[in-house]
N, C-alpha and C positions, 0 to 999 in steps of 0.2 A: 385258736379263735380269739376274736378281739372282745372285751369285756366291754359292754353297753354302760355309757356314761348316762346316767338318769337326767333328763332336762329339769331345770327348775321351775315350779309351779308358777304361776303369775302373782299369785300372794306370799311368796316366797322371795319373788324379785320385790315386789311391793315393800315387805316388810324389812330387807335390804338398804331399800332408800332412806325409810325411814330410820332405824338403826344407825346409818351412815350418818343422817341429819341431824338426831339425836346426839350424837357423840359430836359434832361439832358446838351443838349449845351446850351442850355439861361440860364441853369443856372451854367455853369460854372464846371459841374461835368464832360462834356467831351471834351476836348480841340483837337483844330485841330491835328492831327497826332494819340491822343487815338484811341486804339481797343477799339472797342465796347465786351460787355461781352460774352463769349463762349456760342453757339447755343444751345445749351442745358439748360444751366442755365438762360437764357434768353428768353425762352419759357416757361422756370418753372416758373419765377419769371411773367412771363404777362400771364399767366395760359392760352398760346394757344398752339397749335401745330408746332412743328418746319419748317412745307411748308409752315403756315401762315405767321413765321417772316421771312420766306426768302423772301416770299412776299415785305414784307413792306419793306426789305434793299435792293429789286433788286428796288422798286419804291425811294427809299433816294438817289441807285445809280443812277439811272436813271437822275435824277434830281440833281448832283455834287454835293449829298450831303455826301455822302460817297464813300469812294474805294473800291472794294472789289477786293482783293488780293485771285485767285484761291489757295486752299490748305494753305493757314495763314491766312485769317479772313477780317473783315470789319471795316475800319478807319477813323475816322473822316477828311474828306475833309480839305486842307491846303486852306485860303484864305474864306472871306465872305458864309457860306454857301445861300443857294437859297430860305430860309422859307417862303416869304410872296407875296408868287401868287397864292394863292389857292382860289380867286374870279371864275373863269372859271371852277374850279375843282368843287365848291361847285355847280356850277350853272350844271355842267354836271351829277350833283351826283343826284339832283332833279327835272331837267327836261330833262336830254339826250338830245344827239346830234344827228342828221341824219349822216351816214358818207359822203354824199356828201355834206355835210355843212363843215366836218370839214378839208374834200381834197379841199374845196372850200377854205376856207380859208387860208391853207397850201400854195397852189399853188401861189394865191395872193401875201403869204408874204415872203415865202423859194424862191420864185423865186428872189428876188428884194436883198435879205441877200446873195445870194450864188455869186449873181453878184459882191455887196459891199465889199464882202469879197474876191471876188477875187482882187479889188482894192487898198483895204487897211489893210485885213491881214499882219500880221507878221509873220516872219521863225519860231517863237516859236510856233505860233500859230498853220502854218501847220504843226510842227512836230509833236505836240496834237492830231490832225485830221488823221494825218497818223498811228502813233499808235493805234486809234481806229476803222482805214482800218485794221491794221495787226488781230488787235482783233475780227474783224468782222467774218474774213475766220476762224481763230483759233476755231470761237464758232458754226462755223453752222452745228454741230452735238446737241447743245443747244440751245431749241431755248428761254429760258427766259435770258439767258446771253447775245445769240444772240440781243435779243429785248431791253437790258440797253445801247450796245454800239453802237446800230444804234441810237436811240435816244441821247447818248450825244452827237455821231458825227453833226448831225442837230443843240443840244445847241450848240458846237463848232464852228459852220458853225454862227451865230448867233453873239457869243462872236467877231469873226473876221471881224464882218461888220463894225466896229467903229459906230454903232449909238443905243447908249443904251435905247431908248425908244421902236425902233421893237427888240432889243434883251428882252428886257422887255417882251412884247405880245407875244414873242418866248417863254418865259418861262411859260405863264398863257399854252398856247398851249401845251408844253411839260408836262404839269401834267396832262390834258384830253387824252389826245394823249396815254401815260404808261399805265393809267386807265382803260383804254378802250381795250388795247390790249394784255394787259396781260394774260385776263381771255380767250381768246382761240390762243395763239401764238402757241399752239404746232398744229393745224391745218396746218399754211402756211408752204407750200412745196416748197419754191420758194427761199427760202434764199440765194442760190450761185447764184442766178441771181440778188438777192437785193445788196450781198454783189457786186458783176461786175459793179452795177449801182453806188454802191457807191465811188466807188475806181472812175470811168468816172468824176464824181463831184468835188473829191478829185482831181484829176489829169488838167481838168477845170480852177480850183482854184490856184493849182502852179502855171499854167503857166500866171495867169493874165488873162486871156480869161474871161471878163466879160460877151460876149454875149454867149458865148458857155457854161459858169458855169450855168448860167438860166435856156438856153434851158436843158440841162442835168436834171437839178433837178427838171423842169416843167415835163420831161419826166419820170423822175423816179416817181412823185408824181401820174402821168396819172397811169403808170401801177400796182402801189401798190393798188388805188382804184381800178381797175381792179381785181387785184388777190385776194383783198377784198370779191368783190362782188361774186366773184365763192366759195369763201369759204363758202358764208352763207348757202346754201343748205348743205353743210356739217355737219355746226354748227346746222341748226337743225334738221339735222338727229339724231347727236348724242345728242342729250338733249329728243326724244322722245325717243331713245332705254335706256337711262339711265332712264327715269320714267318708262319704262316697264319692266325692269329689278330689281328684288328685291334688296337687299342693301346691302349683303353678295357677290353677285355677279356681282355689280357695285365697291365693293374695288378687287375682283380679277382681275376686268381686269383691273386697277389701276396699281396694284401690278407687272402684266406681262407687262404693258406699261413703265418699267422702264429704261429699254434697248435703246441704241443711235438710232436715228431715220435713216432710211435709206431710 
């Protein structure tokens, strides 16, 4: 009998890429501002498919470690990349998180950052957070682009607190957080509402309003676990109709899913 080769998980190929990326900046082969190699030749070379590395460069950008420049490419991040908080990530990778544990935790500490940050951010800083406001609306016909710059805006939100040990636990957070919601972002339908929520936060924050920057982002954390929890029935709808569906006609409805979402 022939012995079944195990396929590799998608967070497996993910973390793959990143691994592979990694070891080109530690070792000095790609310096802050390098492109990384052409989509194509860079899938050839890690012998995956090219959804899988987009994958793993929307989770680099995700986590500041790359830019990704619409229609020119993906570049190595200027200033200290974020490589060494993958404690939370592992620990999510092997025992899972409940999501009320990890809106639990959110809430606890995006609240207390959003406030800090409305204190002691800087102009540079909110300029960063607002361009990732502009990027927000720009993407929400996409929602894996969508799902990179909500996430940095929270690391941004973070960077601005002046207190690097919860922007720290911010970052172990922000790699379970990508992880986790990657694999069904194209479900939430709610994006121009997330984006409205964010900009309230953002705008919060200019003005100094530390008690109003909280409650905002307490309130945005409330409803995202909300819109969460409606989603699941969705998610697993479609994971029994895809086992009931043979495999020829789970890549066509792929293939017709390709069009902007409406």
């Amino acid at each position: 009998m022939k012995s079944k080769i195990a396929t590799p998980t998608q967070r497996q190929v993910t973390m793959q890429v990143v691994d592979h990326i990694r070891g080109l900046i530690e070792s000095g082969t790609l310096q802050p501002g390098d492109k990384i190699p052409p989509e194509r030749e860079f899938a050839k070379e890690l012998q995956i498919s090219r959804a899988s590395l987009r994958a793993g460069i929307g989770y680099m950008a995700a986590m500041g470690i790359l830019n990704v420049r619409h229609g020119v490419g993906a570049f190595v991040a200027e200033g200290p990349p974020q490589l060494g908080n993958a404690s939370l990530l592992l620990m999510h990778a092997i025992h899972g998180f409940q999501a009320w544990q990890m809106f639990e935790a959110r809430i606890a500490l995006e609240g207390q950052l959003a406030a800090l940050a409305a204190e002691r951010g800087s102009a540079e800083q909110f300029s960063a957070m607002g361009e990732e406001i502009t990027d927000l609306y720009a993407t929400i016909g996409d929602a894996h682009a969508f799902l990179i710059h909500d996430v940095r805006f929270h690391r941004l939100i973070a960077q601005a607190s002046g207190n690097p040990v919860l922007a720290a636990l911010m970052e172990s957070i922000t790699g379970a957080l990508y992880d986790d919601r990657q694999s069904n972002v194209e479900l939430a339908s709610n994006r121009r509402t997330a984006a409205d929520m964010h900009r309230e936060i953002f705008r919060a924050i200019c003005s100094r309003d530390p008690v109003r920057a909280r409650e905002r982002m307490e309130c945005h954390l409330k409803q995202a676990e909300e819109a969460q929890r409606e989603e699941k029935p969705r998610t697993a709808e479609r994971s029994a109709v895809r086992k009931r569906l043979p495999r020829k006609a789970v890549t066509r409805r792929r293939s017709s899913a390709t069009g902007p979402e409406k």
